[in-house]
N, C-alpha and C positions, 0 to 999 in steps of 0.2 A: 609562433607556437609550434612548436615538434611531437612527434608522434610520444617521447620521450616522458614530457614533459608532464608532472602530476601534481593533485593541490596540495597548497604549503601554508601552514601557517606561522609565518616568521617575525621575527621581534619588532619590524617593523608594524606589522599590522599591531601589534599587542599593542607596540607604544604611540600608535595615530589615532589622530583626533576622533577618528569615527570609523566602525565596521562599516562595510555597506552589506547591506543583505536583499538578495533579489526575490523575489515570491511571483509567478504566474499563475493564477490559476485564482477561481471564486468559491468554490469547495469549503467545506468543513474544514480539510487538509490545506487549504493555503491561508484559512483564517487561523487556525489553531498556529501555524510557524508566525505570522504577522503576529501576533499575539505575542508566542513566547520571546520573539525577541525583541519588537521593540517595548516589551517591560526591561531592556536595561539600557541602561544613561547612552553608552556610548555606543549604542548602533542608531545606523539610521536604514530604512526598513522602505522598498520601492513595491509597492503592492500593481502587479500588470495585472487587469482581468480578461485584457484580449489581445492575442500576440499580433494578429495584424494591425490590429490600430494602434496600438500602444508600445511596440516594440521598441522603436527608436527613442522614447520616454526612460525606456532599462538601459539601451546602448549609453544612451548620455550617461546616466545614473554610476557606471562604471563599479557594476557591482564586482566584492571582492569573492564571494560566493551566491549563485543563481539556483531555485527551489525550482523545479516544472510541475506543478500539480494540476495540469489542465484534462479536464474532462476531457474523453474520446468517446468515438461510435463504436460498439461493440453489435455482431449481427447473430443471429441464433445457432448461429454454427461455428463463432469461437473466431471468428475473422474482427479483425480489428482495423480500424479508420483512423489514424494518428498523425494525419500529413503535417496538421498547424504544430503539434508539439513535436515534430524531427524537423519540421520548419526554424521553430524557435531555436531549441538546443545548438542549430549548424551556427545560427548567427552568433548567438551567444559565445560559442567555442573558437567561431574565427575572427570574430569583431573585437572580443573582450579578451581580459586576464582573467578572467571568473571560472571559478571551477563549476562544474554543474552537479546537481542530485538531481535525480527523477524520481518522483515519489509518485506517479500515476504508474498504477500496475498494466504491466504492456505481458501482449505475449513472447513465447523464448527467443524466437526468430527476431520479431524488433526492439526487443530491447539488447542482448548481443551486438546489434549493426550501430545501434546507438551508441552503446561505451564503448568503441574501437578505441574513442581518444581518452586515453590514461587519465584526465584531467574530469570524465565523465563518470560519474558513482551512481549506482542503480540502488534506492532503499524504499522499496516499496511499504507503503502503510498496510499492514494489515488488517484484516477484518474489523470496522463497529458494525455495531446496529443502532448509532447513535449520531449523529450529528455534533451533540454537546462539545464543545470544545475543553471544558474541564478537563473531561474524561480521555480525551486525546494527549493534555499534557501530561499524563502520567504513562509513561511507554514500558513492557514485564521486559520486553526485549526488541531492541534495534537490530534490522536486518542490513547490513550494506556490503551489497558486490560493486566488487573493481579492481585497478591497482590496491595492493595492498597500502603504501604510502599514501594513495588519496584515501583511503577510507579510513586510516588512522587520522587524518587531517579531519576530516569529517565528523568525526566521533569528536576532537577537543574541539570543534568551532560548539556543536552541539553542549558540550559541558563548559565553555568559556562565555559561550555569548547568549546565550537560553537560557530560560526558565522551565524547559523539559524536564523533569522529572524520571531520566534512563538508568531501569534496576542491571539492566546488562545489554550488550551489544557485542554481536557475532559478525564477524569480519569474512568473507566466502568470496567467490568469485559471479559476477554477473550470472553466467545461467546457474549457479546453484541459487542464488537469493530468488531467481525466478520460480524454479521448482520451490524453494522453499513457500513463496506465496502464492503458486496455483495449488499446492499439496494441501495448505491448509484451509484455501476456500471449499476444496475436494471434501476433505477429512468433516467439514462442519456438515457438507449438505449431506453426505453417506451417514452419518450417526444422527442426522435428524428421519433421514427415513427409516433409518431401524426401528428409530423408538415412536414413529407413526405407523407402521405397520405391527407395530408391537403391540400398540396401544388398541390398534384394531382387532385383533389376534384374544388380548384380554379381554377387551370387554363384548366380543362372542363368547367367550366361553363364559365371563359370569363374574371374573374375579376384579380386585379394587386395583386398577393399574393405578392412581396415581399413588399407592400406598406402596407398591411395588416401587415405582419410581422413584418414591423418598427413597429405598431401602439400599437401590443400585447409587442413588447419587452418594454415598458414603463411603462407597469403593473411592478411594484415589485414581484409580486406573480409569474411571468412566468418566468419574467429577458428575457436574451439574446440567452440561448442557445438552439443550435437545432432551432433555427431559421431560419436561411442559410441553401436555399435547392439549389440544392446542395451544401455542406459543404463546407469550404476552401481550402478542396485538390480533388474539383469536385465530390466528390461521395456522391454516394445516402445510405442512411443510415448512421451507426456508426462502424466505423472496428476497433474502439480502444481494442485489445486482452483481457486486463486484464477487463475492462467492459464483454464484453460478456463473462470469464471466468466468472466471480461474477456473473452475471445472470443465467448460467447454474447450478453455482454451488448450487445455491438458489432453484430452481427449483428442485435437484436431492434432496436437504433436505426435502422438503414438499411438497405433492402431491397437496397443496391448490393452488400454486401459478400459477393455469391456462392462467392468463390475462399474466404473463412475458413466459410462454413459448409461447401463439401466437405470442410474442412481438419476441422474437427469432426469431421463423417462419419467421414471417415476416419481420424481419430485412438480413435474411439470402436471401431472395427474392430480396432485392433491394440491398443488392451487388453482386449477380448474374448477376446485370442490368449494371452496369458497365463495 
């Protein structure tokens, strides 16, 4: 394999007896892709739940494209742990034919080091606050950085061989899909502290915030969320992990981004409050 070298989906694979499709990882995210694709006849679907014990279980398996969704350690300060899953991906990329996706949101420094090899596409999942798998296969928009040829590859395996449900998908390069997914874990916890301190703000002074809040959520520009003070599982602030992982992560990048560390600070306060 050459530095060159990017993922293809060619008439071959169309007209063989079977996809293969690789999945690592035991997440919500690696159940929801086991899902949508083996719901069609002609894939066959190698579910890894741990790269060291199971890896040479995938090498065999010869998959034609490889999913990485393995949980990482993430530390309070935006440092991330991801030895197992740069472990996997190397094997994967010099062992196999397989193109790889990483769908575990990494920070901008490792995941950059990771798609050096054209053949490697960064599409991180962004935000639930839900586990449900349903809700996972209906996607508003796919993110995928990389070679632009592997991520068009990437995008028809997605609409050839799945049952995903993609209204659209934005094609960018590796660190922009990163920025795209730590901007939007940023973007959720900063507009949930506005409307927690807002909601504080009203109801000293006297007046019906959540009447207020119907009124803002009508705006298009605000929408809905973060509206709900307290949230729909009573708490104050926003405890969704991989959010605040992408906030801190963004933070440890650039010393500019002062307004999402107070935003931390202070989100970090009102689940203390809890």
């Amino acid at each position: 394999m050459t530095k060159e070298d990017t993922i293809k989906v060619e008439k071959k694979d169309l007209d063989a007896e079977y996809f293969h499709i690789g999945v690592v990882g035991t997440n919500a995210t690696a159940k929801a892709l086991e899902y949508a694709f083996s719901a069609k006849p002609r894939n066959k679907v190698c579910l890894v739940d741990d790269i060291n014990n199971h890896i040479e279980d995938l090498l065999e398996f010869e998959p034609n494209i490889t999913f990485f969704c393995t949980d990482v350690n993430w530390d309070n300060e935006g440092l991330c742990e991801a030895s197992k899953l740069e472990d996997g991906v190397l094997q994967v990329t010099a062992k196999t034919t397989s193109g790889v996706v990483i769908r575990t949101p990494l920070p901008i420094e490792q995941i950059e080091r990771l798609c050096k090899n054209e053949k490697t596409v960064y599409a991180p999942e962004l935000v639930y606050d839900s586990d449900d798998i349903a809700l996972r296969l209906n996607i508003g928009n796919m993110v995928l950085g990389g070679n632009h040829r592997s991520t068009m590859a990437v995008q028809e395996i997605f609409y050839r061989f799945s049952t995903f449900n993609i209204a659209s998908v934005s094609h960018m390069s590796v660190v922009e899909a990163a920025f795209v997914e730590q901007m939007t874990c940023s973007g959720l916890i900063m507009k949930s502290m506005f409307y927690n301190q807002f909601h504080d703000v009203v109801a000293e002074f006297g007046g019906d915030y959540h009447l207020i809040a119907q009124v803002l959520a009508k705006d298009p520009r605000l929408g809905t969320f973060g509206g709900r003070v307290p949230n729909i599982r009573g708490e104050r602030g926003y405890s969704n992990q991989q959010a605040k992982n992408g906030l801190k992560a963004l933070v440890r990048f650039n010393e500019r981004f002062t307004i999402l560390k107070e935003c931390d600070t202070m989100n970090d306060r009102y689940q203390e409050r809890d």
